[in-house]
C-alpha positions, 0 to 999 in steps of 0.5 A, spaced: 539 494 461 543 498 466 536 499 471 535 491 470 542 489 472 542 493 478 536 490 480 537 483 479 544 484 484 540 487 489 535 482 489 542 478 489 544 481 495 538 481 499 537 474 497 538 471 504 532 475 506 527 474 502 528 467 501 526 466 509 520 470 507 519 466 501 519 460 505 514 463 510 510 466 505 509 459 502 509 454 508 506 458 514 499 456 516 498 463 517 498 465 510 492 464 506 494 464 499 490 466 493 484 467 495 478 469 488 476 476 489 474 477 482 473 472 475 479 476 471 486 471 472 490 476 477 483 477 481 487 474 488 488 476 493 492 472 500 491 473 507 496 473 513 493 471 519 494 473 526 495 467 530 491 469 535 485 471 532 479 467 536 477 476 538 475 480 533 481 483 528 483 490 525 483 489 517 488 491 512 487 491 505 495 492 502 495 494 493 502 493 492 508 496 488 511 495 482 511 500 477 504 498 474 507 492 471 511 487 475 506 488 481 505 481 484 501 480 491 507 476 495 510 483 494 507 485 500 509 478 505 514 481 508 509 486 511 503 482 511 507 478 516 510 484 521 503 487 522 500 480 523 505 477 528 501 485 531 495 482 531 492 485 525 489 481 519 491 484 512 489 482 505 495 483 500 490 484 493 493 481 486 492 486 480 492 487 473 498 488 471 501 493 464 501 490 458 495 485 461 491 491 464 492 499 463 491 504 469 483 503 469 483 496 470 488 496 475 483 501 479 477 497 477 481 490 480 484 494 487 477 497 487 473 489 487 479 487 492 478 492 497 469 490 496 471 483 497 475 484 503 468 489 506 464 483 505 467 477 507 473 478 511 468 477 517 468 469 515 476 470 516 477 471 522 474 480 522 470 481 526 462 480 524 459 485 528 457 493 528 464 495 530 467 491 526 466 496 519 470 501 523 476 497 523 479 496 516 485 500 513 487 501 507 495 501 504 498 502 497 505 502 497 508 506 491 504 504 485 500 501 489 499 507 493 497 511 486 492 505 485 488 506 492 488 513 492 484 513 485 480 507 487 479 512 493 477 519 490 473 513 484 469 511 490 468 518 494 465 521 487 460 515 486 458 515 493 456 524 493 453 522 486 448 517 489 451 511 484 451 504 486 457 502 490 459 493 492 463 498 498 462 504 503 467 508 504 464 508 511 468 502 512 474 505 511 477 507 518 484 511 514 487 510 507 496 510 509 499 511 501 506 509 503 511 513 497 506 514 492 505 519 486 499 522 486 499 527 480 501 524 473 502 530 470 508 533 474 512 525 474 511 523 466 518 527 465 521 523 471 520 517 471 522 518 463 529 519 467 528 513 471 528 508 465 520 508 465 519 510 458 514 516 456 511 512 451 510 505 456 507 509 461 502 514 458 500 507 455 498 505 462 495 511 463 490 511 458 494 517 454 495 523 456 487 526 456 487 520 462 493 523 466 488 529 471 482 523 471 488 518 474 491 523 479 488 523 485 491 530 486 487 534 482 481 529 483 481 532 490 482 539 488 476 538 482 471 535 487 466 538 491 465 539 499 460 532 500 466 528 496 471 530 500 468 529 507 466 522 505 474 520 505 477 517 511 483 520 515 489 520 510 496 519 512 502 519 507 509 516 508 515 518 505 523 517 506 525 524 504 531 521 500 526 517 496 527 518 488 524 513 485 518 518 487 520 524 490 516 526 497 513 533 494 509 529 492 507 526 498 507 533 501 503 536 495 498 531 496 497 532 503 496 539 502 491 539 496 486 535 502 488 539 507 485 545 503 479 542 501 477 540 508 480 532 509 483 529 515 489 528 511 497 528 514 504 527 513 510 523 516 516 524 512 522 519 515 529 523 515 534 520 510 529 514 507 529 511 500 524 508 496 526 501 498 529 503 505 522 503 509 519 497 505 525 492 504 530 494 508 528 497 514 523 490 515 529 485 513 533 489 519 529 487 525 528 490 531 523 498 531 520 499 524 518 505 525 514 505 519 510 499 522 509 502 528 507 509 526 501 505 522 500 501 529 500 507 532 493 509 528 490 502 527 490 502 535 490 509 537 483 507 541 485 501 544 490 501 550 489 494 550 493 492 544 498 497 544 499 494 550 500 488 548 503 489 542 509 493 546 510 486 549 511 483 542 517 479 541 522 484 536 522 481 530 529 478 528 534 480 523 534 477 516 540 479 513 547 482 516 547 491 516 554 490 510 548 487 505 543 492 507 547 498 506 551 493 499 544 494 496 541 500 499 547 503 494 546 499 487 538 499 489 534 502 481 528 505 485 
C-alpha cells in the first residue's frame, strides 16, 4: 500500500508533464497508434514518425517497462517523441501483461513485435532497400529490458540450432538494455523487499525451475561460440543510484558477454535512479544524455545526421526543477 501511495503522488506531482505528453501521444499525426502485430488482445504496437521522413530512417523497436504487470506501450511516448523529433522511427511494442500472460508470453509477444517491425516497417516510412536491414535497434527499459534481452538470447540459440525463424537477428544493428535485470536468481530476494511478492513473481516467472531459462545472464554463459557472435553489439545503461534494479546487474551482465566473446559495453550515469534517465531527466528539457548516447551509436557512420541532429531545437522543460526533485524524493522504484 505504501509503494502505491508513493506512486499515485509521483505520478501527482509529475502530472503537468505527462499530460502534455498524453496530449501529443493522443493528438500529434505523428504518432500511429496500435497498430496489429499479432492476433493476442495486447498484440499492438504505436509508431512515432519523424516529420521529415521522405529519406530512409533508422528504426527503433521499444518494449517497455512495468514490472511484467502494469507494462503499456504509451509508457514509451515521452521517448518515442525525443528520438523522432531526431529523425529516427521508433515502434513502442504492447505485451501481455501478468496475470493476463506469464514471462513466456510476454518473451513470445516482444519476440512477434520486433518480427513485425523487420517485415514491415519499410511501408512506414524505413527504408526498403538492402541497407536498411543494417538499420534497426533494439531498446527494452527496465522490465522491458529483461524481456528483450530473452527474446534476444531465445533468437540466437534457434538461429545457431537451424530452427525456423519470422526474423534475423542480422537485422538487429545493436540491443540497448536501459536498467534492466538480467539474472532472476540473484533479484527474486530483492524485489521481494521492493513490495513485488516472491510468490506473484515466480509466478511470472514460470516457477522457480524457469528462472535460469529466463535469465539472460546465465543463458550467455550456458551457450555456445556460434550463439554468441550471432548477437548484435549490446550496450547496457544504468544510473548507479537506481535500486529498484541495481546496476551490477548491468555490470555483470556486460562482463558475462564480454568473456563469451560479445560486443558488449556499459554506460553507468553517475547518481541516476530508476526513473531518473527515463521520466525526469526527458520532462526537464535540454541535453539528455541518455538520448544522446543512444544517437550517438544509432548514427556513429553518419556525419550527416549527427550534424544535422547537433542543429536540432532543444526540447523544452516540462515540468518546474522543484517537481522533478519533489518526485524524484517519493518516487517507489
Amino acid at each position: 500500500m505504501s509503494q502505491l501511495l508513493s506512486l499515485t503522488i509521483y505520478a501527482i506531482v509529475l502530472m503537468p508533464g505527462f499530460i502534455q505528453v498524453g496530449y501529443y501521444y493522443f493528438f500529434s499525426s505523428q504518432v500511429r497508434r496500435s497498430v496489429v502485430y499479432g492476433d493476442q488482445p495486447r498484440n499492438r504496437l504505436d509508431l512515432y514518425i519523424p516529420e521529415d521522413n521522405s529519406r530512409p530512417c533508422p528504426v527503433v523497436a521499444f518494449v517497455t517497462g512495468g514490472a511484467w504487470i502494469i507494462g503499456y506501450k504509451a509508457w514509451g511516448a515521452l521517448l518515442g517523441r525525443r528520438l523522432a523529433e531526431r529523425g529516427i522511427i521508433v515502434a513502442c511494442i504492447d505485451y501481455r501483461n501478468f496475470p493476463q500472460g506469464t514471462i513466456g508470453d510476454m518473451v513470445h509477444d516482444a519476440s512477434q513485435g520486433i518480427s513485425f517491425v523487420c517485415n514491415n516497417i519499410a511501408s512506414h516510412g524505413g527504408d526498403p532497400n538492402q541497407i536498411y536491414v543494417c538499420r534497426i535497434y533494439l531498446i527494452g527499459q527496465s522490465a522491458g529490458a529483461h524481456i528483450a534481452a530473452c527474446a534476444l538470447m531465445e533468437q540466437a540459440v534457434k538461429e545457431s540450432g537451424g530452427n525456423p525463424v519470422s526474423w534475423s537477428l542480422t537485422q538487429i544493428k545493436a540491443y540497448f538494455g536501459l536498467s534492466g535485470g538480467y539474472n532472476m536468481h540473484n533479484l527474486v530476494d530483492h524485489f521481494h523487499e521492493r513490495g513485488l511478492n516472491r510468490s506473484i513473481f515466480l509466478s511470472i516467472m514460470e516457477g522457480e525451475e524457469s528462472l535460469s531459462r529466463y535469465s539472460p545472464e546465465i543463458v550467455a554463459k550456458t551457450s555456445s561460440a556460434e550463439t554468441i557472435a550471432l548477437l548484435p553489439l549490446v550496450v547496457l545503461m544504468h544510473g548507479t543510484e537506481d535500486y529498484s534494479i541495481p546496476s551490477s546487474s548491468s555490470q555483470t551482465f556486460v562482463d558475462v558477454l564480454q568473456q563469451a566473446g560479445a560486443q558488449a559495453r556499459l554506460l553507468l550515469y553517475e547518481g541516476k535512479t530508476h526513473t531518473d534517465i527515463f521520466v525526469q531527466d526527458p520532462l526537464r528539457g535540454g541535453r539528455d544524455p541518455l538520448v544522446e548516447d543512444v544517437l550517438s551509436i544509432i548514427h556513429a557512420d553518419d556525419a550527416n545526421a549527427c550534424q544535422k541532429i547537433a542543429l536540432a531545437p532543444t526540447p523544452r522543460r516540462l515540468v518546474f526543477e522543484w517537481q522533478l526533485k519533489l518526485a524524484r524524493k517519493i518516487s517507489p522504484f
